[in-house]
N, C-alpha and C positions, 0 to 999 in steps of 0.2 A: 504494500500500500504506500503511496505516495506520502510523504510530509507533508502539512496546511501549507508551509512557505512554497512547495512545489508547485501547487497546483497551476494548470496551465490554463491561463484566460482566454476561449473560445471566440473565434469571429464573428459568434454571433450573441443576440441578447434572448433573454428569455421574455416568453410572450407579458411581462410587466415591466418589461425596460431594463431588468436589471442584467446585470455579468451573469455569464454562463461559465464555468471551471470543470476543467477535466483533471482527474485523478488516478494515476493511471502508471505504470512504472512501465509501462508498452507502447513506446514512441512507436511505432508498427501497427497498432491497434486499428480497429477500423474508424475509430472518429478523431484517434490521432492524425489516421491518414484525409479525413473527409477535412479536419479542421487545414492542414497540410494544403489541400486544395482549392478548399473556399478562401486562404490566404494570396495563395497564387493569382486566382482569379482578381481579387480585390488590388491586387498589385499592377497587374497588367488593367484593370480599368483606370485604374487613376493614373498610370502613362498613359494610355489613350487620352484622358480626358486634362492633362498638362499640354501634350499637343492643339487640341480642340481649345482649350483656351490661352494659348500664344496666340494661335488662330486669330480667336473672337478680340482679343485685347489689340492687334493689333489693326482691325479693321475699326478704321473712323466709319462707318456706316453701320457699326453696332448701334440696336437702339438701347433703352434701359430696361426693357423687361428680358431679353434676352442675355445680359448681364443679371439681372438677380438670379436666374435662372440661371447660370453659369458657377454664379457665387455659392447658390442652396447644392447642385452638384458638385461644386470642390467640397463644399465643409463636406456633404457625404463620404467621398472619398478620402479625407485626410483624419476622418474622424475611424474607417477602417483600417485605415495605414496603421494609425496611431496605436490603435488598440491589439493589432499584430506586432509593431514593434515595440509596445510595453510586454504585453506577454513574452518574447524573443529576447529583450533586455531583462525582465527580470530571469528565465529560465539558464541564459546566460549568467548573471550575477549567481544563483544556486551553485551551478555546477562548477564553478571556478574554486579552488581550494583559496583556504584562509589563510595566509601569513601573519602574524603576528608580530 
């Protein structure tokens, strides 16, 4: 069984908003591997969606609703980034040994 400081923060949220944690000492497992995937995916949309808005920012014929609409899709995306690489950083910080 995994330690509480292990636990690995899942890409997705549970149906009341909150954090979903996996506990699990089987990085191979299968929602180790879906979480694995759904990370990937989440990583390649927000490069897509960096390109798509270089894009849009630098066309002067953007109007403003298609920039909010730009800005509610980044925070989407940066907000899955984030939460892959706090999980990733903290699972990193675990596994590194302690010097003293």
């Amino acid at each position: 069984m995994t330690a509480p400081n292990e636990l690995r923060l899942l890409p997705w949220s549970g149906s009341d908003g909150k954090p979903c944690y996996l506990s699990t000492d089987d990085k191979a497992g299968y929602v180790s591997r879906l979480a694995d995937n759904i990370e990937a995916i989440q990583l390649g949309t927000a490069t897509e969606l960096l390109e798509h808005a270089s894009d849009t920012l630098n066309d002067p014929a953007t109007d403003p609703e298609d920039l909010r609409l730009l800005a509610k899709e980044l925070t989407g995306a940066l907000r899955d980034v984030l939460r892959g690489a706090t999980s990733r950083g903290h699972l990193l910080a675990v596994s590194k040994p302690h010097h003293p």
